[in-house]
C-alpha positions in Angstrom: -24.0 -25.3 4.4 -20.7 -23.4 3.7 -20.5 -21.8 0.3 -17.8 -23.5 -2.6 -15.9 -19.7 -2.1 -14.6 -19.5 1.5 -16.9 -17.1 2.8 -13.9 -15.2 4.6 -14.9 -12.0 3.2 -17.4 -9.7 4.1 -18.4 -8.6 -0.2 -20.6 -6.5 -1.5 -23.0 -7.6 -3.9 -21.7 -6.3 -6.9 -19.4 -8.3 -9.4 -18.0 -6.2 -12.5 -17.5 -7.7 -15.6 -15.3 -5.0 -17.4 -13.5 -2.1 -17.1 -11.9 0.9 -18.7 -9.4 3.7 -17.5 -10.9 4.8 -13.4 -14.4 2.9 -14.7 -16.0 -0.5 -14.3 -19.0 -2.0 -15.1 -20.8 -4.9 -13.3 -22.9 -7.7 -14.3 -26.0 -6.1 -14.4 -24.9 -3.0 -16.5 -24.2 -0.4 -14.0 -21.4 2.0 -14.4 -19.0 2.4 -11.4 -16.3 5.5 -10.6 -13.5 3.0 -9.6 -12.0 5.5 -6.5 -10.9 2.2 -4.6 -8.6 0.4 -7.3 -8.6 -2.5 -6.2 -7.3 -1.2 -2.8 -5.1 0.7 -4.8 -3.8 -2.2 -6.2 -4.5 -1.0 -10.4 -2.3 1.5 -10.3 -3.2 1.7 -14.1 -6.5 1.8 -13.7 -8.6 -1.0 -15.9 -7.5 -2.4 -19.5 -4.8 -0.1 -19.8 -3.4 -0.7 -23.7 0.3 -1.1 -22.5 0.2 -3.5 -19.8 -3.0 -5.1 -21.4 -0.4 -5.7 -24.2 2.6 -6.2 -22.4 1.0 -9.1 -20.3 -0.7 -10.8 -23.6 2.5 -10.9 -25.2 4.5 -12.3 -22.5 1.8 -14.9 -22.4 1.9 -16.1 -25.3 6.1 -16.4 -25.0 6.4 -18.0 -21.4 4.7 -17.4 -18.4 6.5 -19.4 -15.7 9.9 -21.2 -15.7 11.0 -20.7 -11.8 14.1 -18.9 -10.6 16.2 -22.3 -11.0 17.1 -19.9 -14.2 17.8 -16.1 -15.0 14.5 -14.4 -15.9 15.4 -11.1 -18.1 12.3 -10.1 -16.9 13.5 -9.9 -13.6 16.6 -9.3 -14.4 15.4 -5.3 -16.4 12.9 -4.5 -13.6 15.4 -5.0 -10.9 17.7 -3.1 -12.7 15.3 0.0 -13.0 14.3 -0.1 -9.8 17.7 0.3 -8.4 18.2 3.0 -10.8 15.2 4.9 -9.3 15.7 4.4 -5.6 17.7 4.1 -3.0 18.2 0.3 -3.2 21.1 -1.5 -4.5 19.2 -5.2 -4.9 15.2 -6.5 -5.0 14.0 -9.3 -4.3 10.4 -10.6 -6.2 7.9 -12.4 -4.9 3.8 -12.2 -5.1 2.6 -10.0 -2.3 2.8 -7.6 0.3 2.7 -10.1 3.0 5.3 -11.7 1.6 7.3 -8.7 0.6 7.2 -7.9 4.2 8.4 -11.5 5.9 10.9 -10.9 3.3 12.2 -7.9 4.5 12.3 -9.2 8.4 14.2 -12.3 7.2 16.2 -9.9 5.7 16.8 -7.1 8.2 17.1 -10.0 11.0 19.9 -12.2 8.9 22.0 -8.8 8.2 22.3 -9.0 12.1 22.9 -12.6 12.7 25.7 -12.2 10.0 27.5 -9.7 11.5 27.8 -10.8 14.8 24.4 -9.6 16.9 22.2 -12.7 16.6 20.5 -11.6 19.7 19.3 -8.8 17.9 16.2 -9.9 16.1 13.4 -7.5 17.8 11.2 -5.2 15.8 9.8 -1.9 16.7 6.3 -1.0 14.9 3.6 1.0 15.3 0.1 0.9 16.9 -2.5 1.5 13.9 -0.3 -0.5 11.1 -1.1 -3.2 9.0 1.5 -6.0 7.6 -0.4 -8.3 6.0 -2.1 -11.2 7.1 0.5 -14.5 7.5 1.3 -15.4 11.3 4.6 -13.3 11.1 2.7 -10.5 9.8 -0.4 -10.5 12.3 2.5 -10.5 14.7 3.9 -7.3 13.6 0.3 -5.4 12.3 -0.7 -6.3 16.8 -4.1 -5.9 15.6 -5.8 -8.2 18.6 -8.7 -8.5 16.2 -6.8 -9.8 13.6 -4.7 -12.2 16.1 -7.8 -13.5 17.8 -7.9 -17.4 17.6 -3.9 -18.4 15.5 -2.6 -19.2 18.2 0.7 -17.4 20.1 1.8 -14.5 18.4 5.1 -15.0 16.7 7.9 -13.4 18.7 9.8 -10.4 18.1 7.8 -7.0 17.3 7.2 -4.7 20.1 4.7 -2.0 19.3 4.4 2.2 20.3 2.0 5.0 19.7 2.8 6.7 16.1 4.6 9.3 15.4 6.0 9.6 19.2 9.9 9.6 19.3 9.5 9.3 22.9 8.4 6.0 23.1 10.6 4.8 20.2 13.5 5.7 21.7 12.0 3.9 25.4 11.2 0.6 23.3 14.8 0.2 22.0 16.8 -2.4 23.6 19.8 -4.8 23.4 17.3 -7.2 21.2 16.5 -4.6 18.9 17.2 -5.3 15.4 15.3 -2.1 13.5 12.3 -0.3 13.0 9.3 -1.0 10.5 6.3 0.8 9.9 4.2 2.6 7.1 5.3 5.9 6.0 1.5 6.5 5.9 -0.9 3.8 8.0 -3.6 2.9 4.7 -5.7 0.6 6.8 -5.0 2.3 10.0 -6.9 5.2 8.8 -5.0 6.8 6.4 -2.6 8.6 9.4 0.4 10.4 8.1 3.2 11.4 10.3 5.1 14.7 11.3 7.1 15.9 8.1 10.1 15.1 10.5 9.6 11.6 11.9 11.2 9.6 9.4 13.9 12.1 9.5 14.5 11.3 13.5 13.8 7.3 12.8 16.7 7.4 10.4 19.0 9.5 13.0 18.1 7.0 16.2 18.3 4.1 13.9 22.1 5.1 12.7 22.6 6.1 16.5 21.5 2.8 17.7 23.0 0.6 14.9 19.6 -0.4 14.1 18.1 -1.1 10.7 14.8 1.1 9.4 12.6 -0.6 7.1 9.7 1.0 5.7 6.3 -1.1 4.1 5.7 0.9 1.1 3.2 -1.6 -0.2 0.3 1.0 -0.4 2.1 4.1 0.1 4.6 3.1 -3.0 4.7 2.7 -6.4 3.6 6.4 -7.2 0.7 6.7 -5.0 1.4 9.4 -3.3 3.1 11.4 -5.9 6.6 9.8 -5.8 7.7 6.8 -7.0 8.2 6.0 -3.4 7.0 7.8 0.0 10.3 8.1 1.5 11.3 10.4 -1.3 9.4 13.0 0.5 11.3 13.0 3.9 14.7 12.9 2.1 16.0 10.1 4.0 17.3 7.2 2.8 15.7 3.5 4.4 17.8 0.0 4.4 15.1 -2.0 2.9 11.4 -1.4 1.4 9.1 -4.0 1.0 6.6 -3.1 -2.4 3.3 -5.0 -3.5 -0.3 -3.9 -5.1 0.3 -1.2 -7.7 4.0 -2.3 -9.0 2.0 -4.9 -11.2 -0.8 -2.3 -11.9 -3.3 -6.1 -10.8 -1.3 -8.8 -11.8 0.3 -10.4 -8.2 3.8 -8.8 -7.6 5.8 -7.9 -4.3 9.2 -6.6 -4.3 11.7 -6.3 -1.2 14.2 -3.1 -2.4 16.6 -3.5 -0.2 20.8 -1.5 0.2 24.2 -3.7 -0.1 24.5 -3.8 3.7 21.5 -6.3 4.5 20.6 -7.6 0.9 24.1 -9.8 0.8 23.3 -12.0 2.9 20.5 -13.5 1.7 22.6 -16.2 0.0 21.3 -19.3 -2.3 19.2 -21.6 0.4 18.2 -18.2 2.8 15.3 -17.6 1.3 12.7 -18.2 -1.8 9.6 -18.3 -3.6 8.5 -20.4 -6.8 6.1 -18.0 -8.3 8.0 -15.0 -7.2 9.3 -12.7 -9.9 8.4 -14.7 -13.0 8.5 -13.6 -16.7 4.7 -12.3 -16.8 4.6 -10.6 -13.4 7.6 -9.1 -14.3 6.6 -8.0 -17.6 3.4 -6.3 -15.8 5.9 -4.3 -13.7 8.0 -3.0 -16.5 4.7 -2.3 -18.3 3.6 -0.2 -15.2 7.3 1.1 -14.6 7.4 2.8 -18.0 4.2 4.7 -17.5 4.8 5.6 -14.0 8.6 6.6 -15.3 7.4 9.2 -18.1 8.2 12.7 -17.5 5.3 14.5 -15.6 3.5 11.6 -15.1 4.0 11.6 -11.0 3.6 15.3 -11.1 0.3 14.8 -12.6 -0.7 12.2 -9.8 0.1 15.0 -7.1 -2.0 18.0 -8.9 -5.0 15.5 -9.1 -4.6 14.5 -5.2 -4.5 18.3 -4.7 -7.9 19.1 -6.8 -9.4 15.8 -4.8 -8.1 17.0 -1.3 -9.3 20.4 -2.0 -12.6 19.2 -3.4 -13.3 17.2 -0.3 -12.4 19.8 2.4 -14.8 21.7 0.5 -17.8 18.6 1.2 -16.2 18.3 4.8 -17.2 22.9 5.2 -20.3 22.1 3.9 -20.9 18.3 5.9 -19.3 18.7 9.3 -22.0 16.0 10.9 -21.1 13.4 8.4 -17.1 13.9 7.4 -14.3 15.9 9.3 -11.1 15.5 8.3 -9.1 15.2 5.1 -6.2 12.6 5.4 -3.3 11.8 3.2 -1.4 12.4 0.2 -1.2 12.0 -3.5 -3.7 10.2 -3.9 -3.7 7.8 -1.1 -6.5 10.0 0.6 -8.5 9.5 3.8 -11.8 11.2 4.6 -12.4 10.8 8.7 -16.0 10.2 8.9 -18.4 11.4 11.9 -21.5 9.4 10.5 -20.6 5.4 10.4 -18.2 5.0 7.8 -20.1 2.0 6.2 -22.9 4.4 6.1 -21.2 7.2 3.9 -19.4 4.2 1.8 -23.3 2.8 1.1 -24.4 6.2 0.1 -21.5 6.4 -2.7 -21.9 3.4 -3.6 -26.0 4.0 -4.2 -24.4 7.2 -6.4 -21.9 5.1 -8.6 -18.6 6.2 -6.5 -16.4 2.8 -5.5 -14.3 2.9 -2.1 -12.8 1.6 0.7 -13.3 1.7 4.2 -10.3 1.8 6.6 -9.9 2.3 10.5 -10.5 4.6 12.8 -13.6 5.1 11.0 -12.1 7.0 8.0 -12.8 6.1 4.2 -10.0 5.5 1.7 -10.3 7.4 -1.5 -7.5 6.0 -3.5 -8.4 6.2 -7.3 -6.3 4.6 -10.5 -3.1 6.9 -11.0 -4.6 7.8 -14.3 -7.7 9.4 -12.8 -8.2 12.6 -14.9 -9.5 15.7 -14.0 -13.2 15.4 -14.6 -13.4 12.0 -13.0 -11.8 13.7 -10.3 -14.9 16.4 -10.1 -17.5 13.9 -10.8 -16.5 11.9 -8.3 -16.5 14.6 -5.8 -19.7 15.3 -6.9 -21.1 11.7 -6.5 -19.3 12.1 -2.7 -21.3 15.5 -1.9 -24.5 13.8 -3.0 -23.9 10.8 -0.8 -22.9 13.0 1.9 -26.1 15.0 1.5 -28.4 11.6 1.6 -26.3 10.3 4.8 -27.1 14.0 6.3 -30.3 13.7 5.3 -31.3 10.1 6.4 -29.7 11.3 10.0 -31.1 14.3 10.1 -27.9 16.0 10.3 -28.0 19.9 10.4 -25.9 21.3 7.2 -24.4 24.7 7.9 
């Protein structure tokens, strides 16, 4: 008989009952290093005192009135948002799946509305994930993921990452922009050349073509800028933003330039739950902490000591990891033992994280991870290396 919870998800058998800072602790009184976050969704970490206060407080005003009114909320977050990016409008709603259909509706009407209708094709990359509505499977390609919904919804065509060549091929008179990941999370943690969203940006403005980038994992501070694009110096049309911007509390955020985001007029597009006084008073909470001075700078020196740590285990491991991924901390470590292997052995040590593709495991710890949970949990990691070495009979160097 089926369970009461939709047994969709493959869980562990662990449930936590509280948490503090990069720490929880489950049910039956064990102490976890939190180095998965949620899937780096609390950006905070766990009962951080300034969004813990900011949402209890808003709670206890109004949590929900829907956007048939202004929402000051809203209104201050947008408004600080655009002062930090690129983007002259955003658009709130309560996910990254949605964040991203947003910013296709978007990117698609900006071409209807200026006289290219036909134009309504998306380029996107082998490896990515999107999120999981039917637009979205249609756009991640995963066959996997696609297996049994049905057609695929029309319009993304997909190419090897980080090629030019084959951008440039797939461009054609249906093409209405390029979307992708500035980093692939669940495809394995896969960066690209320093220059590729440089040349995207260039054959996008030499095409007349629109680039939007899914910074739902990559943004929000993760990888040691309020946003990954900031590191390529380019400038995208439209970002779609999810997980950390509410540090847990369910937010998504389409960032979007003048060009495309005016013509999603009253009756284009919506959402009832979308950018409502408490989620919006969880992402200024989490904006002012990822706004103070040297706080970013802070979350870059700790994905250093991590990413130095770990090519360290990898030297002394080769037959169970091989490869450090990533940056900030949004970090991959490329397995050569089964992932869920290496991911049990942590666990078994007290070391929380998450598996991605191509066999690679996601260490993406709470922005506020301090410097000795950084070292303990690279110490929890060598042990669990060591025991996966061990159980295989693995020769260490």
């Amino acid at each position: 008989m089926i369970s009461a919870l939709l047994p969709n998800y493959a869980r562990a058998d662990l449930a936590f009952e509280r948490g503090e800072g990069a720490w929880l602790w489950s049910t039956d009184g064990r102490r976890f290093l939190d180095f998965g976050a949620g899937i780096a969704t609390s950006s905070l970490g766990h009962n951080h005192p300034h969004l813990v206060k900011a949402i209890t407080e808003q709670a206890a005003k109004v949590m929900h009135v829907s956007n048939l009114y202004r929402i000051p909320q809203a209104e201050r977050l947008a408004a600080r948002l655009v002062e930090a990016t690129f983007a002259d409008s955003v658009f709130f709603c309560n996910s990254g799946a949605e964040a991203n259909e947003g910013m296709v509706k978007m990117m698609r009407r900006a071409m209807a509305q200026t006289g290219k209708p036909e134009r309504y094709r998306f380029i996107c990359f082998e490896g990515a994930f999107h999120g999981r509505t039917l637009g979205m499977l249609a756009a991640t390609g995963n066959a996997k993921y696609l297996e049994g919904f049905g057609p695929p919804v029309e319009g993304f065509d997909h190419v090897p990452f980080d090629n030019m060549n084959a951008v440039r091929a797939a461009i054609g008179p249906n093409t209405a922009g390029i979307i992708l990941e500035p980093i692939q999370g669940e495809g394995g943690v896969r960066a690209p050349d320093a220059r590729f969203l440089q040349d995207l940006r260039k054959t996008c403005d030499e095409f007349g073509l629109l680039l939007g980038l899914d910074e739902v994992q990559t943004g929000m501070g993760r990888t040691g800028k309020l946003f990954a694009y900031m590191w390529s110096g380019i400038e995208p049309d439209v970002i779609s933003s999810a997980k950390g911007i509410g540090g847990g509390f369910p937010l998504g955020a389409v960032l979007a330039k003048e060009h495309i985001a005016k013509y999603l007029i009253p009756g284009t597009h919506g959402t009832t739950y979308g950018g409502n006084p408490l989620a919006c008073a969880a992402g200024n909470a989490v904006l002012d902490v990822l706004l103070t001075e040297g706080f970013l700078d802070e979350v870059e020196r700790m994905g250093r000591l991590l990413q130095t740590g770990l090519r360290e285990i990898v030297g002394e491991y080769p037959g169970v990891v091989d490869e450090v991924r990533g940056q900030g901390l949004l970090i991959g470590l490329h397995c050569v033992a089964p992932v869920g292997e290496v991911q049990a052995a942590a666990i078994a040590e007290g070391l929380l994280t998450v598996t991605a593709g191509e066999n690679t495991l996601r260490i993406i710890p709470p922005l506020i991870v301090r410097e000795s949970e950084c070292e303990q949990g690279l110490a929890m990691l060598r042990r669990a290396c060591a025991q996966v070495a061990q159980s295989a009979k693995v020769a260490v160097p």
